[in-house]
C-alpha positions as CSV (number, residue, x, y, z in Angstrom):
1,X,0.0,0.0,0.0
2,X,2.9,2.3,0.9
3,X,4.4,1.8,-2.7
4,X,1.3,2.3,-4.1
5,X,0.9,5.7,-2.7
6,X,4.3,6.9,-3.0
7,X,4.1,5.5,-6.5
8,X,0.8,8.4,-7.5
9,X,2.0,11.0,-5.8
10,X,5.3,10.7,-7.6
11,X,3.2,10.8,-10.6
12,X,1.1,13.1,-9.7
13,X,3.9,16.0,-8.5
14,X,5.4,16.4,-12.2
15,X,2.2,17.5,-13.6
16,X,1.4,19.8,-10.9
17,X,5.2,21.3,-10.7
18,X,4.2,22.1,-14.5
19,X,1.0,24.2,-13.5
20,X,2.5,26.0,-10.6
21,X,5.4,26.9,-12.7
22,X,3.2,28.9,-15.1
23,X,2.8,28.8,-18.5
24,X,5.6,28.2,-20.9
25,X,8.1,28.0,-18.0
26,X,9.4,24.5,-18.6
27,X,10.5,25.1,-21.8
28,X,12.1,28.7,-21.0
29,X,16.4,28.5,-21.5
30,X,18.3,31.2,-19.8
31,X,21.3,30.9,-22.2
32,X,18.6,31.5,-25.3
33,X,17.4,34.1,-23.4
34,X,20.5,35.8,-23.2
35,X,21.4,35.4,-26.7
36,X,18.2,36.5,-28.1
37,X,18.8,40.0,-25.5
38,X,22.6,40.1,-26.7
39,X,20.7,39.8,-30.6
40,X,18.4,43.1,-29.0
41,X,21.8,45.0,-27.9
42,X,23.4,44.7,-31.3
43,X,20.3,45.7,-32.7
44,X,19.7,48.7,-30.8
45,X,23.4,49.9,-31.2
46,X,22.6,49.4,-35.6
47,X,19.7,51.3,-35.0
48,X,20.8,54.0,-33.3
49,X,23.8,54.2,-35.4
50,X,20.8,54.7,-38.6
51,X,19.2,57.7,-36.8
52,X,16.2,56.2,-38.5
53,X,13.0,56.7,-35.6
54,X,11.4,53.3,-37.8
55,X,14.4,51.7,-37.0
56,X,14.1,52.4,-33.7
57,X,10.9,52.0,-32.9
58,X,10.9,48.1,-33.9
59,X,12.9,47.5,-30.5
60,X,9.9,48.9,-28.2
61,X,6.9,47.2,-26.8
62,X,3.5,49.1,-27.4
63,X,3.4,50.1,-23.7
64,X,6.9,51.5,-23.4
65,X,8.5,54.2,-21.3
66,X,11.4,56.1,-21.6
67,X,12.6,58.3,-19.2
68,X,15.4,60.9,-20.0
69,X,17.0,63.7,-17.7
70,X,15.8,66.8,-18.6
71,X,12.7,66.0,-20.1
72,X,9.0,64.2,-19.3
73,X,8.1,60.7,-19.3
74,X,7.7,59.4,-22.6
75,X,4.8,56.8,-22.7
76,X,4.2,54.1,-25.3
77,X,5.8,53.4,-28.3
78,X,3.7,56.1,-30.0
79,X,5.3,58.9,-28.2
80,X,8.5,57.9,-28.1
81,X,8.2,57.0,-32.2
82,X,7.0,60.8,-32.6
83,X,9.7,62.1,-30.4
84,X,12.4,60.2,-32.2
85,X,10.9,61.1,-35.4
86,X,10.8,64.8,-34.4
87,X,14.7,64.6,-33.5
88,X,15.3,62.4,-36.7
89,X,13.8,65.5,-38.8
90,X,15.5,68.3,-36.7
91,X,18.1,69.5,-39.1
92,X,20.2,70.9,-36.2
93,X,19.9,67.4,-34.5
94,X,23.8,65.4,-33.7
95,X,25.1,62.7,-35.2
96,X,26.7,59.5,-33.2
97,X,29.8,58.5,-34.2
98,X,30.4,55.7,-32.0
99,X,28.6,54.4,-28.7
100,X,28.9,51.4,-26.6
101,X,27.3,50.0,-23.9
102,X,28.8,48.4,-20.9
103,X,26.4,46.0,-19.0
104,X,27.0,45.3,-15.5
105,X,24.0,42.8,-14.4
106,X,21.5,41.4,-16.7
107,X,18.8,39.7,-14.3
108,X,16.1,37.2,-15.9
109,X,12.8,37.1,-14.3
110,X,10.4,34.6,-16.2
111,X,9.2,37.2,-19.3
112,X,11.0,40.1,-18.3
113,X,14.4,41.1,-17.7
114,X,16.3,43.7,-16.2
115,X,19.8,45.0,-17.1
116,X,22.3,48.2,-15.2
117,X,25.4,49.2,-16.5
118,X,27.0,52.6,-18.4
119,X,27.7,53.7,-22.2
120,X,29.7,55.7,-23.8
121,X,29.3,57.6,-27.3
122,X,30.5,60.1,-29.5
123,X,28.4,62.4,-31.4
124,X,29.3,65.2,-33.8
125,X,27.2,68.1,-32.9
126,X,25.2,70.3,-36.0
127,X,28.0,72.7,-35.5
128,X,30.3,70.4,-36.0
129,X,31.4,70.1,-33.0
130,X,32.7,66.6,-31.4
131,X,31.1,65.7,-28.0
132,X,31.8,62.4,-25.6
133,X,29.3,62.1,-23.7
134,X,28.9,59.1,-20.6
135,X,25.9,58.0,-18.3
136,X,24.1,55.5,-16.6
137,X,21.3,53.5,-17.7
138,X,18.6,51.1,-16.2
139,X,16.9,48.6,-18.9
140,X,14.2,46.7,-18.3
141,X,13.2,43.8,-21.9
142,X,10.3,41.8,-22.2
143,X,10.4,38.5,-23.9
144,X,8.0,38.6,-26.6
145,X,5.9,35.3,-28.5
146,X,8.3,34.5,-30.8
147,X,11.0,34.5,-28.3
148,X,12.2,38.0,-29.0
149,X,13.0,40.6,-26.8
150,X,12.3,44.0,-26.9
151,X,12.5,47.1,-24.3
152,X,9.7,47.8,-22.2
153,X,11.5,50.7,-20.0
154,X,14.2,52.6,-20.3
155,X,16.0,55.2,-18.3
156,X,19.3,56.9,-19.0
157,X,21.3,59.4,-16.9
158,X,24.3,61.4,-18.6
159,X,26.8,62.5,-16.0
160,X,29.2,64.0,-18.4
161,X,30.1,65.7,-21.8
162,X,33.1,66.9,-22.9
């Protein structure tokens, strides 16, 4: 009788680890996780380097935000298409010239996932001017259905430009 019993509920605990998991959990991998957000860091330094807002805008959820010093809270991927588009068209708008990004933690949480770390970049002003410029940033990425990622809010803090 003890077999017997030890026997179900050893059959019955994989299925229910599967529904208290969640959905979709069991077949999440953390290292094509990270590869598919390294794939959304090498796209969002191409994009950037296009200073095309369509570009852009293909690395945002719909419900976005992106918070910049200096300026309000830009919400959903509307705004923040219209505000990059807005820049794009400014003829007085900068140039970057180079930029990198250096990552310090990159945290997955089931769907979402959460990165800190600095960048760097060079951008040649209208006037033609050359500015380095360097800041902090906070990233937060959502996994999307095909296994993408894409940014679901952003925050950047410059702290210096020479």
């Amino acid at each position: 009788m003890t077999l017997e019993l030890t026997a179900r509920t050893i059959a019955m605990a994989g299925p229910l680890a599967l529904l208290m998991c969640g959905p979709g959990c069991h077949r999440r991998n953390e290292s094509i996780d990270r590869q598919a957000i390294e794939r959304l860091h090498r796209l969002d330094v191409e994009a950037t380097f296009t200073n095309s807002a369509d570009e852009l805008a293909k690395l945002w959820v719909n419900d976005a935000v992106r918070l910049q010093a200096g300026g309000p809270a830009e919400v959903g991927k509307t705004k923040i298409y219209t505000d990059d588009k807005r820049w794009e068209d400014d003829p007085k708008r900068s140039t970057m010239l180079s930029g990198k990004y250096d990552i310090e933690d990159l945290q997955l949480a089931g769907d979402w996932a959460f990165e800190w770390g600095y960048f760097t970049t060079t951008v040649r002003e209208s006037s033609g001017n050359t500015v380095n410029m360097r800041g902090k940033m906070l990233r937060v990425m959502k996994r999307q259905s095909d296994g993408s990622w894409k940014f679901a809010r952003v925050m950047s803090v410059l702290d210096s430009r020479e």
